[in-house]
C-alpha positions as CSV (number, residue, x, y, z in Angstrom):
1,X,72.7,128.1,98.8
2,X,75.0,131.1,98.3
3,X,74.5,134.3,100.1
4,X,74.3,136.2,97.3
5,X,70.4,136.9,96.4
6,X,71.2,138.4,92.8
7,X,73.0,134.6,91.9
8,X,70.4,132.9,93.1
9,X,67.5,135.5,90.8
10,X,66.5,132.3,89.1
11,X,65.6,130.3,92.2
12,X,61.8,130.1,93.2
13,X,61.0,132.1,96.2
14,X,59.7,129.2,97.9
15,X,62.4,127.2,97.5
16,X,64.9,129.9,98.9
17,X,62.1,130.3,101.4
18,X,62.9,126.6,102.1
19,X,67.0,127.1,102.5
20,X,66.3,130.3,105.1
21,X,64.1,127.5,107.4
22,X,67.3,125.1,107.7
23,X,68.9,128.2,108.9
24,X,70.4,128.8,112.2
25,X,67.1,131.2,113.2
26,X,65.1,129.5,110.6
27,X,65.1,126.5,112.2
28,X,63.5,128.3,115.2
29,X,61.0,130.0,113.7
30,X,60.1,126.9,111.6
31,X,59.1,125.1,115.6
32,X,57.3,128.0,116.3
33,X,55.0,127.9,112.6
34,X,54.3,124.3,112.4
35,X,53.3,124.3,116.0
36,X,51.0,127.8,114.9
37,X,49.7,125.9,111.4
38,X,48.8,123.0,113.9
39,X,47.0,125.1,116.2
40,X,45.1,126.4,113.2
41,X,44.4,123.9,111.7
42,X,42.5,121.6,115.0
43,X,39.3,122.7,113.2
44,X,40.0,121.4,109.7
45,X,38.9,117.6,109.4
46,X,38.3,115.7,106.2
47,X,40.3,113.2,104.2
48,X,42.7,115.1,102.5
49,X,45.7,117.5,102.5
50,X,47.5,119.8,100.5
51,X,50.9,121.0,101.8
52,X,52.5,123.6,98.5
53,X,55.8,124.9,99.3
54,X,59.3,123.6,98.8
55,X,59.2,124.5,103.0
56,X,56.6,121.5,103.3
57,X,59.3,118.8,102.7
58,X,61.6,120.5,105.6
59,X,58.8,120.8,108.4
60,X,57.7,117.2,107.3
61,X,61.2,115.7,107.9
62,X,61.6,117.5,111.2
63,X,58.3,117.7,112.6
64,X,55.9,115.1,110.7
65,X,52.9,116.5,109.5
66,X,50.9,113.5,110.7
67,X,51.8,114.2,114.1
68,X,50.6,118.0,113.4
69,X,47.6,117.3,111.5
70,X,44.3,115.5,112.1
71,X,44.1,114.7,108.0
72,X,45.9,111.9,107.6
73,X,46.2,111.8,103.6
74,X,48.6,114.0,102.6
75,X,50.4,115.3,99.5
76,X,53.7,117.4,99.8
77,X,53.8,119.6,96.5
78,X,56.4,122.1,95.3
79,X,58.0,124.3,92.5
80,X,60.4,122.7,90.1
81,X,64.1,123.9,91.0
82,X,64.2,122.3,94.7
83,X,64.1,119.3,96.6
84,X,60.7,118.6,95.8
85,X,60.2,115.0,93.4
86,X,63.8,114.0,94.6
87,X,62.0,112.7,97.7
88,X,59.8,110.3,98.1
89,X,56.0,111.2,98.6
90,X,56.4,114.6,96.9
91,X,55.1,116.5,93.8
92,X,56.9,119.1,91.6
93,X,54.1,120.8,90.0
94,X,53.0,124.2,88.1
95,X,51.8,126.7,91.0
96,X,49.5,128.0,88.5
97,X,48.5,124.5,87.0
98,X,48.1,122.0,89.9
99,X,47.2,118.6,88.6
100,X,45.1,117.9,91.6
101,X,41.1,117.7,91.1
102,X,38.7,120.1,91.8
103,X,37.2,120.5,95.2
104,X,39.5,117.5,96.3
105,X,41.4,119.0,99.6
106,X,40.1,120.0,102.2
107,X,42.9,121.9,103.8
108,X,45.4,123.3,101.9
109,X,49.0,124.8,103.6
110,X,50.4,127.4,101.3
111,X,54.4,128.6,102.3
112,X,55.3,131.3,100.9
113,X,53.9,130.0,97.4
114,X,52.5,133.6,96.4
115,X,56.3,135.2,96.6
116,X,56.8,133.3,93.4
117,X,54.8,135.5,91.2
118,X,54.2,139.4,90.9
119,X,50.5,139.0,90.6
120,X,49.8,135.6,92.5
121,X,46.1,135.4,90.8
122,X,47.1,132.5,88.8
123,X,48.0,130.8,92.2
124,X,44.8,131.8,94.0
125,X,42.9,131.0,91.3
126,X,44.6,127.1,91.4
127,X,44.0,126.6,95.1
128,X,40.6,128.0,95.4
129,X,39.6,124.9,92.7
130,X,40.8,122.3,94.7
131,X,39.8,122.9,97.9
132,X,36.0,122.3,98.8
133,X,33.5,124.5,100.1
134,X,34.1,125.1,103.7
135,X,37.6,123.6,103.6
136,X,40.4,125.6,105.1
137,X,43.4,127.3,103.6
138,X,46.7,128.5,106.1
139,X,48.9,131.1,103.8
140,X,52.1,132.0,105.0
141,X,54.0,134.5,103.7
142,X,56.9,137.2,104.2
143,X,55.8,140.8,106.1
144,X,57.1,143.3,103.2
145,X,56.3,145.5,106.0
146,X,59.2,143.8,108.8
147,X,62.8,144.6,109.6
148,X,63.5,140.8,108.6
149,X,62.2,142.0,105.2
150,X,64.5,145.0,105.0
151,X,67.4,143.7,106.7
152,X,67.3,140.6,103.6
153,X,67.3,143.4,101.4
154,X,70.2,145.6,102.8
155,X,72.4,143.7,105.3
156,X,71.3,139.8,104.1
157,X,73.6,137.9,106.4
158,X,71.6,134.6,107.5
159,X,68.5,136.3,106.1
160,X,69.7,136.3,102.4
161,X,67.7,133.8,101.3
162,X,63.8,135.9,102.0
163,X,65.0,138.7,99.9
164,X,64.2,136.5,96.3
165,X,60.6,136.5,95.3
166,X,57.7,139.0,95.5
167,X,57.0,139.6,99.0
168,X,52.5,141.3,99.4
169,X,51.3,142.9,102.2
170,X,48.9,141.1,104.5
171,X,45.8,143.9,103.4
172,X,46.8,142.4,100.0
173,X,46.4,138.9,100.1
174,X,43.2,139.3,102.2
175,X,41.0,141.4,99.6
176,X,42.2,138.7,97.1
177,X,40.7,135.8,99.7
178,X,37.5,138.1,100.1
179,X,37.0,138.8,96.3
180,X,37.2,134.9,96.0
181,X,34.3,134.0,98.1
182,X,36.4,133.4,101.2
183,X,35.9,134.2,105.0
184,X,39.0,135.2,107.0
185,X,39.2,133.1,110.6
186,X,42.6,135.0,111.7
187,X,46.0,136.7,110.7
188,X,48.1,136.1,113.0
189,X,52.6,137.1,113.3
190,X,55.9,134.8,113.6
191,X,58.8,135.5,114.5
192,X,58.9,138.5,116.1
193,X,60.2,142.4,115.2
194,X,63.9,141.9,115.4
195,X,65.5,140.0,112.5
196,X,68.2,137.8,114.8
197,X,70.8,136.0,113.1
198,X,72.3,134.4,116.2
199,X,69.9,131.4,117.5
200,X,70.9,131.9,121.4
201,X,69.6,136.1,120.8
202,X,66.7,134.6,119.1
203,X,65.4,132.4,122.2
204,X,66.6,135.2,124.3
205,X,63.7,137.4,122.7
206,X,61.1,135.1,123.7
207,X,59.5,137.8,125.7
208,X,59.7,140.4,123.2
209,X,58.3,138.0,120.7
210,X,55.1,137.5,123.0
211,X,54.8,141.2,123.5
212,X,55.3,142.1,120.0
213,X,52.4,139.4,119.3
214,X,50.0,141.5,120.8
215,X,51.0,145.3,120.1
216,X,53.4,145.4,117.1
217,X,52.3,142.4,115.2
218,X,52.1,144.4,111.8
219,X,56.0,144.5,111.7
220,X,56.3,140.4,112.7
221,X,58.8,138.8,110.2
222,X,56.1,136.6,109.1
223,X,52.2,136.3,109.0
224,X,49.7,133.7,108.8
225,X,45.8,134.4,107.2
226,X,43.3,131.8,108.2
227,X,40.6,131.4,105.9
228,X,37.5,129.2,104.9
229,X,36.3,128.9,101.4
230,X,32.5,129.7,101.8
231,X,31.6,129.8,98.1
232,X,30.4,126.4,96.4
233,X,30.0,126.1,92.9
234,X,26.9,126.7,91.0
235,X,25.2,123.1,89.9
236,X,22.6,122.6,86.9
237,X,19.1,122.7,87.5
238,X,17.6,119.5,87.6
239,X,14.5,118.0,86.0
240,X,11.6,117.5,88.9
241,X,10.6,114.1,88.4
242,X,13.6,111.1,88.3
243,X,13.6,107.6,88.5
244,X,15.1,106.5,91.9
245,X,18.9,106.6,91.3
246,X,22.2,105.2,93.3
247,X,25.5,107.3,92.2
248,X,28.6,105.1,94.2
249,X,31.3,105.6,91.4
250,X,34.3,107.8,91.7
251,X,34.9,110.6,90.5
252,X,37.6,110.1,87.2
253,X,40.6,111.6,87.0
254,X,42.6,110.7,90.4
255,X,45.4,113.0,90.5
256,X,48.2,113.0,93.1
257,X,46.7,109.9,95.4
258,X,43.4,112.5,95.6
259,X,40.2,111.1,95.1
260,X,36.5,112.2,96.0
261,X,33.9,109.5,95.5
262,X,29.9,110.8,94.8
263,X,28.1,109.9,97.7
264,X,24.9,107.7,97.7
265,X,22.0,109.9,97.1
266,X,18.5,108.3,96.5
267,X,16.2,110.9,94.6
């Protein structure tokens, strides 16, 4: 990828997201995320997994998201314009139009998906239908509010890549979560205050990174929001009186290797 953000104005943010990780930095703060998105996500058990960014493919051929995850069905799902469908296992797709079924995941990894769009409603929207009631969704996303933010603006250097896209404030993206229904678990910063572009600096700062952690973690590079969907859909009443029923087929429309199957209920 060039250096040069106003060549690249076509590019998805999420896939320029994706080049910054194979960075010299990047590649550090990627060890430090996964093993945060893992920590996160110890709680979140169920079938099925939903990783959307082009950044997914990168932490799966370094770090193996079965190794990180206790799901063990997973499907890697990205923007057009990338690496994503060249590989095997993964899914370009519409961000706004996933061709997954409703209420089928039941954790859903977001990186830096919402920096593709101005208003990311479209997005939200998407990933709220797919993922069940009390499943879990990780968002990651650029800190407009961080010196890695303004340095990719001004001085790119190695940081070129975050400066495509639409980058929203933390406060942002949580009223959208709580409008939707869900409950936030935790927001928590990577990668520090200081915007390195050297990788020996970077582990250096180790110390700093720990302390800004705690008492400057509204200017961290990047944040992560922790939420559960708490709002299940509204079902039809149903008539009182039934003849003793078994409902074992599944569910039509199997998108993407996810399927959900009825369960047995006896009425």
């Amino acid at each position: 990828m060039s250096q040069n953000p106003a060549k690249d104005s076509a590019l998805a943010a999420s896939v320029a997201a994706a080049d910054w990780y194979r960075g010299p930095v990047g590649r550090l703060v990627a060890a430090d995320l996964v093993a945060m998105l893992a920590r996160r996500a110890q709680t979140a058990f169920g079938y099925h997994a939903l990783v959307l960014g082009e950044a997914g493919l990168e932490f799966e051929r370094r770090f193996g998201w079965e190794k990180q995850l206790r799901i063990d069905h997973r499907v890697l799902a990205g923007p057009t314009g990338g690496r994503v469908g060249a590989q095997a296992g993964s899914l370009p797709v519409e961000l706004d139009a996933l061709p997954i079924e409703s209420e089928a995941a039941d954790l859903v990894i977001a990186l830096h998906v919402l920096e593709d769009r101005r208003n990311p409603h479209e997005i939200l929207r998407e990933i709220d239908r797919t993922l069940r009631p009390e499943g879990r969704l990780l968002i990651v996303g650029l800190n407009p509010a961080s010196l890695l933010h303004l340095r990719s603006r001004f001085w790119p250097g190695c940081n070129a890549p975050l400066a495509l896209g639409h980058h929203h404030p933390t406060w942002r993206v949580v009223d959208w979560l709580r409008v939707l229904g869900y409950r936030i678990e935790a927001i928590e910063p990577v990668g520090g205050v200081i915007p390195w572009c050297r990788e020996t600096a970077y582990q250096r700062g180790e110390r700093l990174r720990r302390w800004s952690a705690e008492w400057a973690w509204f200017l961290n590079g990047l944040y992560v929001i922790d939420a559960t969907r708490r709002v299940a859909r509204p079902s039809r009443p149903k008539p009182a009186f039934r003849l003793a029923s078994l409902v074992g087929q599944p569910v039509r429309g199997e998108v993407a290797g996810l399927r959900r199957h009825s369960s047995l209920l006896q009425r």
